[in-house]
C-alpha positions in Angstrom: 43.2 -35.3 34.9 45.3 -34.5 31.8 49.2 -34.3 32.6 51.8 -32.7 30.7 54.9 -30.5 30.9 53.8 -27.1 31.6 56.3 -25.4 28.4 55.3 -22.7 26.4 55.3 -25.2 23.2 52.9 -27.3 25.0 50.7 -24.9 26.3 50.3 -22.9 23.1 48.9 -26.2 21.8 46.3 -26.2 23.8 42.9 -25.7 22.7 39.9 -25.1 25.6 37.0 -27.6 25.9 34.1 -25.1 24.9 31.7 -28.0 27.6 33.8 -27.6 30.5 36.9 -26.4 32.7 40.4 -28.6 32.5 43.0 -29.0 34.8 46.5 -30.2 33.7 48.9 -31.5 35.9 53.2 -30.4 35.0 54.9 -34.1 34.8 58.1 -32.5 36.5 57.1 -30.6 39.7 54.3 -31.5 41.9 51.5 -29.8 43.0 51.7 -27.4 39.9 48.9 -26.9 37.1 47.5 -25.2 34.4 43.4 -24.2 34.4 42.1 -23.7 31.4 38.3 -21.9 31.1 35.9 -22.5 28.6 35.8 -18.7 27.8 39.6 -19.6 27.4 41.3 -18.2 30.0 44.8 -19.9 30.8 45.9 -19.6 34.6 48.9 -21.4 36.7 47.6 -22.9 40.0 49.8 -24.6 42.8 48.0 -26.9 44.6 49.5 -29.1 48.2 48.6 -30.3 51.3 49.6 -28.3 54.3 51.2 -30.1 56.7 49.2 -31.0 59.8 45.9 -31.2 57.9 44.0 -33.2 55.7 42.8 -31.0 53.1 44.3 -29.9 50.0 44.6 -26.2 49.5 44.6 -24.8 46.3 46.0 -21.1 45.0 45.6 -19.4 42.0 49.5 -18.3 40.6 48.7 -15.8 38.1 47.6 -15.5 34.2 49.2 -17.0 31.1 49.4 -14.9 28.6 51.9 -12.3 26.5 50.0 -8.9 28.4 51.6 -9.1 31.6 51.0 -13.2 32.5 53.8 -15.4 34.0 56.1 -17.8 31.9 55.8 -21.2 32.3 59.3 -21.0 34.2 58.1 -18.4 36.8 54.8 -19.9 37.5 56.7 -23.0 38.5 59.1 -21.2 40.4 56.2 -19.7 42.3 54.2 -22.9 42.5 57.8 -24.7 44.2 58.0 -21.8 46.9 54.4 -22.6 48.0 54.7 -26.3 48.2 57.5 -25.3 50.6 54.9 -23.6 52.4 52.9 -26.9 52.2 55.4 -28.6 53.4 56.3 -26.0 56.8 52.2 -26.2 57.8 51.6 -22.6 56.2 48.5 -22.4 54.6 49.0 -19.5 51.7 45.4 -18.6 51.6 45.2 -17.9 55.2 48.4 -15.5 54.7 46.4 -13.9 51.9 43.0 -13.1 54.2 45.7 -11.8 56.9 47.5 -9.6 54.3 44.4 -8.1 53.1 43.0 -7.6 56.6 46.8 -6.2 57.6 45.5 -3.5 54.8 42.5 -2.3 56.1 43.2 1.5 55.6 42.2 4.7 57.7 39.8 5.8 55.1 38.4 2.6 55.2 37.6 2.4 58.4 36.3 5.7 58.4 34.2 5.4 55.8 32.8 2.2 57.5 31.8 3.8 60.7 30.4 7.1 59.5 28.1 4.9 57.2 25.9 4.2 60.0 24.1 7.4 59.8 21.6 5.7 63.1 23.8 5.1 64.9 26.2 8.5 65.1 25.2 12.0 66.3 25.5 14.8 63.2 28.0 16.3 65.1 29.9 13.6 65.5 30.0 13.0 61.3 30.6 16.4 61.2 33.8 15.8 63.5 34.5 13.0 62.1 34.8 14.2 58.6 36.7 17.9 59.3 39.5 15.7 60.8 39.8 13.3 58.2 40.1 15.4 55.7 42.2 18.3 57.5 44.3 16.2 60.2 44.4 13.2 59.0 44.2 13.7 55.1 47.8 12.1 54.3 47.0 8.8 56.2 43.8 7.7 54.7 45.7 5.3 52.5 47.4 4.1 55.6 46.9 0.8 56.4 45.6 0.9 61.1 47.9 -1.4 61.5 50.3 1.0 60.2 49.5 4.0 62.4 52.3 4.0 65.0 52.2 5.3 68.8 55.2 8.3 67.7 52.9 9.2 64.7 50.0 9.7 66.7 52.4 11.5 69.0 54.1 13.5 66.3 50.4 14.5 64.8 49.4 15.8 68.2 52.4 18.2 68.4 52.0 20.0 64.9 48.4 20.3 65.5 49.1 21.8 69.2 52.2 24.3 68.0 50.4 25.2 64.1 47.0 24.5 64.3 45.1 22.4 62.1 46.0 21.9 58.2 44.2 24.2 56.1 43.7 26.7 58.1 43.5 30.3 56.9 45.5 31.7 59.9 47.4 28.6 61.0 48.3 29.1 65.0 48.7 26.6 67.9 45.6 24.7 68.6 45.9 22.5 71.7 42.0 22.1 71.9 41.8 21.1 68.5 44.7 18.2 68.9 43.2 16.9 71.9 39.5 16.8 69.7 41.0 15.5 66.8 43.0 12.6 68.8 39.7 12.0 70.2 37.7 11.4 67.1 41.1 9.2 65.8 40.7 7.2 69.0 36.9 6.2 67.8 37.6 5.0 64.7 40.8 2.8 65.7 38.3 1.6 68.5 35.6 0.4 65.7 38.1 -1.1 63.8 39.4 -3.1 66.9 35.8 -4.4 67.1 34.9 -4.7 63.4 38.0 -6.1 61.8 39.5 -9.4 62.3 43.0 -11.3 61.1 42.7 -14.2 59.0 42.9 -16.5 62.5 40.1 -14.7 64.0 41.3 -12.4 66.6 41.2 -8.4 66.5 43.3 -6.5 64.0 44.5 -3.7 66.4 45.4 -5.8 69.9 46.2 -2.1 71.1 45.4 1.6 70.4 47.8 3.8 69.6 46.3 7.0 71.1 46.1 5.4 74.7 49.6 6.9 74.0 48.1 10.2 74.4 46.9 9.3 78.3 49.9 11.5 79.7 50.5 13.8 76.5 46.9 16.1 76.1 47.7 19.5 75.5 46.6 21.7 78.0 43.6 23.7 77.1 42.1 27.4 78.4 39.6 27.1 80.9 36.6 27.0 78.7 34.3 28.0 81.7 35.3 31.0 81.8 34.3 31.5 78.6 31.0 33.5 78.4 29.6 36.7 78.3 30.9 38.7 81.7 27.2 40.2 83.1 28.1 43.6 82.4 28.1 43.0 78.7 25.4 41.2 77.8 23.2 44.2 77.5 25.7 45.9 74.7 25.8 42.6 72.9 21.8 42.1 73.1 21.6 45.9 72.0 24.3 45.3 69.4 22.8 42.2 67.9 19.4 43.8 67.5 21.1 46.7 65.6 22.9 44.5 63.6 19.4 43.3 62.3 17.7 46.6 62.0 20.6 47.6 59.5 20.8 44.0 57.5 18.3 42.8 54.5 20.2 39.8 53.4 18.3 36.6 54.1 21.8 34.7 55.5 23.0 37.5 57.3 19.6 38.1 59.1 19.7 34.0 59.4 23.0 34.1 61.2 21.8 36.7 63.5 18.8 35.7 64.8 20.0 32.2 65.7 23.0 33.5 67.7 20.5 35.7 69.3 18.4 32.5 69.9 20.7 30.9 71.7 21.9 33.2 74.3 18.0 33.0 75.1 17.8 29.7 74.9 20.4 28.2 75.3 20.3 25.3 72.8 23.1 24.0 70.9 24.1 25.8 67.6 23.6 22.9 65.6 19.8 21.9 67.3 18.9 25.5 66.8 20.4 26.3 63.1 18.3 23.8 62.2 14.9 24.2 63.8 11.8 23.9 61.5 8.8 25.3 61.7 7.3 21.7 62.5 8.7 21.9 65.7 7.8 25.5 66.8 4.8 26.6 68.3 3.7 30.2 68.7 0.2 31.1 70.5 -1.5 34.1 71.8 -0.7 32.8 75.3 3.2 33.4 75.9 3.5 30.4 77.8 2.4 28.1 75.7 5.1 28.8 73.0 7.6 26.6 72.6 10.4 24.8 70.6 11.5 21.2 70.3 14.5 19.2 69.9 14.7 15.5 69.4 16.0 13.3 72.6 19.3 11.6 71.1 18.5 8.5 72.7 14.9 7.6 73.3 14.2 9.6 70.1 11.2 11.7 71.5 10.2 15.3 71.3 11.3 17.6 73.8 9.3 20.7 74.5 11.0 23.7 75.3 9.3 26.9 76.5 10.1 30.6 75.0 10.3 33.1 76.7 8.7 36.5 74.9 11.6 37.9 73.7 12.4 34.5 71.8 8.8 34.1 71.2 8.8 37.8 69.5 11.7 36.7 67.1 10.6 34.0 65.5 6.8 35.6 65.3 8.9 38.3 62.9 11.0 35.8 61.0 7.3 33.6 60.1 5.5 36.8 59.3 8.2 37.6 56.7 8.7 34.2 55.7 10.4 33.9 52.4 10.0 31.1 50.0 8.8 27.3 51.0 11.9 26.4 52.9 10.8 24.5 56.4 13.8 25.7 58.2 13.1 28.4 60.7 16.9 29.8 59.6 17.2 29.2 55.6 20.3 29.6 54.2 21.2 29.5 50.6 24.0 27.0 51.4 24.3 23.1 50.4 22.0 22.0 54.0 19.4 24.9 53.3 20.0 26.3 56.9 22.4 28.8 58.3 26.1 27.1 59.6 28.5 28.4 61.5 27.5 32.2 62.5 31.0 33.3 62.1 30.7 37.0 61.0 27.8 37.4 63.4 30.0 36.0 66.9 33.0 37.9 65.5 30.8 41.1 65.9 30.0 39.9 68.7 33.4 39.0 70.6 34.1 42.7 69.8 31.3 43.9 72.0 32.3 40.9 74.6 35.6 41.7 74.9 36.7 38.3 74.0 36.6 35.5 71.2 33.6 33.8 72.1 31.9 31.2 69.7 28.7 29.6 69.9 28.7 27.6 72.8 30.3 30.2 74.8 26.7 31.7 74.8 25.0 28.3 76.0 27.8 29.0 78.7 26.7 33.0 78.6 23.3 31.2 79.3 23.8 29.4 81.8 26.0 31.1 84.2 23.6 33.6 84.2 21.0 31.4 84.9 22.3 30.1 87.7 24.9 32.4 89.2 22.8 35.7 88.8 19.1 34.6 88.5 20.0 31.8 91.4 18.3 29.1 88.7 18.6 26.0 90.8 20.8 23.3 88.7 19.1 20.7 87.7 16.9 23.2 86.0 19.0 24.5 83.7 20.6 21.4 83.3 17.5 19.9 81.3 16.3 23.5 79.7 19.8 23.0 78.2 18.8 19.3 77.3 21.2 17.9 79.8 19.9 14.9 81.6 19.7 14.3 85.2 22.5 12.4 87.1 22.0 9.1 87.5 22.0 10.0 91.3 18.4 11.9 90.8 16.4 8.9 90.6 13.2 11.1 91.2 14.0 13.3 87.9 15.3 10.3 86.4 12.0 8.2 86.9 9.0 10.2 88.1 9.5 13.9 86.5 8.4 14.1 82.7 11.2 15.2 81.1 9.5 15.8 77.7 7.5 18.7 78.1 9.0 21.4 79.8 6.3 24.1 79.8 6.5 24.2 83.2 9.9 25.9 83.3 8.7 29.2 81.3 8.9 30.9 84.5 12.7 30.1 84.3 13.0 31.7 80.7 10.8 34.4 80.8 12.9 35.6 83.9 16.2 34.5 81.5 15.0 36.8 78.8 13.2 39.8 80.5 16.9 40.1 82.7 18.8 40.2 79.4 16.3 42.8 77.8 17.0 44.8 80.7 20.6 44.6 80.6 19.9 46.0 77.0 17.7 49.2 78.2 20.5 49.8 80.8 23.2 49.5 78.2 21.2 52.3 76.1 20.9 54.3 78.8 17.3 53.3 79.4 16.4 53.4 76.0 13.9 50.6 75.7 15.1 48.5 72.6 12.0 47.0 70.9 11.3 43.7 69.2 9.0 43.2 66.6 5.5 41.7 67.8 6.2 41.2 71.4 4.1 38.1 72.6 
C-alpha cells in the first residue's frame, strides 16, 4: 500500500483510482491512513492492534473535506489517541457498540415492544401508549440507562399529589401513579431481555421501579365501588330514559353499551367493540348469545343473554344504520363507541358516586353473588375469569367455551335488575323494545 505524509498539499494531489479503493499509509505516525473511494470520497482511518489479541482493528476517523471534515492535523491527533487505546487492550469499536447500546432510549424501547401487536392485549397498547405520551412524554429521548431510581420516585409523587399531565382538571391520582409505574416497569423489563452491551450481557442489570416495592400510593378500596342495591333500579330506569329522549347515533352508542354491561358484565373494551359476527339472536331466549375471544387459547367464548340484553340489541339491529359491523358504531377514528364518559357521569349522579365502567362489572357481580347467592365460580367465568388453578375439574373437564348453560344465571341477573326498575317507578313497568 501507497505511503505518504498525510498534509493538506499532499492530499489535495490526490487523484481517486476510478477501478478501485486505495489506502495510504502517513510516513510519520503509525497506524494512521487515508481511504480514498472510487466515487471519491476521502476519509481518515486509524488502524492498530489491540493489545492481547491478534487481530487488527480498524476505525473510520471522519471525512476530509472543506464542509465540516477533519484537517490532516486533527485526524492524526485522533488516530494517536486510539493507538493509545491499542496499546491499553481497548478495542474502540467495542466502545462504539456499547455507546450506542448505552443510548437505547425510552421511546425506543417502547416502540419496540408495542410493535408486537400478537403478542400484547389492546388494552395493554392502550396503556401503554396514554402513559408514554402523558407521564412519560419528556423522557422518551432518554436514554434506560439513564432513568434513575429518584426519577422514577420523583415521577410517582407528582402523578400521586397532581394527577397525570394533561389533564383537564389536574388532581392527585395515586391509582394512576401506581398504573403508570406499572406499565414503566414492563417496558424496562423488555429492554432488560432485548437489549444487550457490546460484551454481551443485559443493558439494565437492575430496574429502577423495584424502587417503588415500599413507595405505592395508597389507593381507595375499589371493591366498594359499585352500584349500592338500592340504586340500581333508578339507574336502569334512568338509563332507559336517557335513550327514549336521545336520537344521536353516538350518544345512543354510549348508552346502550353501559347498559350492556351492568347486564352482562363484560369488559368495556370487549363489549364496545362487539360485532354483529359474534352475536346471535333467536326466537328461543336461551339460545341468544354473545362472544368474546379467549386471550390465550384464541377461541370463541359463548356467552348467554339474558332477555333484557337480548331485547336491546334486537332494537339496535332492527334500526341498523349504515354497513358498519360494530354492534356500537361510532363516528370516531376505531368506528366503535370509546369511553362512555357523558353516559357514566349521568349515571354516577343517580349512583351517588363516581363510578366508571368497570365499577358496573363490579355492580355486576356483587349482585350476582351477594344478592342472587350466584355461586363463585359462576360468575367468575360469565365474567370471562378463569378457574383457579385449584379447580382442576373446571380447569380440565367443564367446557368452558360455550356457556349457554348459565342463561339461568342471567336471566335471573336481568329480570332482578328490571325489577329494581319497576320498584324505582313506583311499579311502573318500564318497557324495552321487542322483548325476547
Amino acid at each position: 500500500m501507497p505511503k505518504l505524509k498525510l498534509s493538506r498539499t499532499n492530499i489535495e494531489k490526490l487523484k481517486p483510482d476510478p477501478s478501485q479503493d486505495t489506502l495510504f499509509w502517513d510516513t510519520e505516525t503509525r497506524g494512521f491512513g487515508l481511504r480514498v473511494t472510487k466515487a471519491g470520497v476521502f476519509s481518515f482511518i486509524a488502524q492498530g492492534r489491540v493489545r492481547g489479541t491478534t487481530k487488527d482493528r480498524r476505525v473510520t476517523l471522519g471525512s476530509y473535506g472543506s464542509q465540516g471534515g477533519l484537517t490532516p492535523e486533527e485526524a492524526r491527533r485522533r488516530a494517536e489517541d486510539y493507538r493509545r487505546l491499542f496499546e491499553d487492550g481497548v478495542d474502540p469499536n467495542e466502545l462504539r457498540r456499547q455507546h450506542e447500546a448505552e443510548q437505547v432510549t425510552l421511546g425506543t424501547v417502547a416502540k419496540e415492544y408495542l410493535s408486537r401487536p400478537d403478542k400484547l392485549k389492546p388494552s395493554t397498547v392502550k396503556w401503554i401508549t396514554y402513559y408514554m405520551d402523558r407521564a412519560f412524554a419528556d423522557w422518551k429521548d432518554k436514554p434506560v440507562t439513564a432513568i434513575s431510581r429518584d426519577m422514577v420516585r420523583e415521577r410517582h409523587r407528582e402523578i400521586a399529589e397532581r394527577g397525570v399531565p394533561g389533564k383537564k382538571t389536574p388532581k392527585g391520582a395515586p391509582s394512576s401513579a401506581n398504573s403508570a409505574m406499572v406499565n414503566l416497569r414492563a417496558l424496562l423489563n423488555f429492554a432488560a431481555r432485548q437489549y444487550r452491551k457490546a460484551d454481551g450481557s443485559p443493558l439494565l442489570t437492575s430496574i429502577v421501579t423495584d424502587v417503588m416495592v415500599d413507595h405505592w400510593a395508597k389507593e381507595g378500596d375499589r371493591t366498594e365501588r359499585y352500584i349500592a342495591f338500592d340504586r340500581v333500579g333508578a339507574v336502569w330506569n334512568k338509563l332507559h330514559d336517557a335513550r327514549a329522549k336521545q336520537n344521536h347515533r353516538d350518544t345512543l352508542s354510549a348508552i346502550d353499551v353501559t347498559t350492556m354491561n351492568l347486564l352482562c358484565g363484560g369488559r368495556l373494551m370487549e363489549m364496545a367493540s362487539l360485532t354483529w359476527d359474534r352475536v346471535n339472536l333467536d326466537d328461543d331466549p336461551k339460545k341468544c348469545y354473545w362472544h368474546l375471544i379467549d386471550r390465550k387459547q384464541g377461541k370463541p367464548i359463548k356467552l348467554p343473554l339474558s332477555t333484557q340484553a337480548a331485547a336491546i340489541l334486537k332494537g339496535r339491529k332492527e334500526n341498523r344504520e349504515g354497513e358498519s359491523a360494530f354492534v356500537f358504531p361510532s363516528r370516531g377514528k376505531s368506528g366503535h363507541v370509546g369511553d362512555p364518559r357523558t353516559t357514566l357521569e349521568m349515571v354516577s349522579e343517580v349512583a351517588g358516586q363516581h363510578l366508571s365502567s368497570h365499577d358496573l362489572r363490579r355492580t355486576f357481580s356483587n349482585l350476582a353473588m351477594r344478592e342472587l347467592l350466584i355461586e363463585k365460580f359462576r360468575v367468575d367465568i360469565l365474567i370471562g375469569h378463569k378457574p383457579s388453578t385449584e379447580d382442576v375439574t373446571a380447569r380440565n373437564y367443564v367446557d368452558l367455551t360455550n356457556l349457554q348453560w348459565l342463561w339461568p344465571e342471567v336471566q335471573k341477573i336481568g329480570d332482578w335488575i328490571e325489577r329494581q326498575g319497576q320498584i324505582a317507578a313506583g311499579e311502573n313497568v318500564v318497557e324495552l323494545p321487542q322483548r325476547a
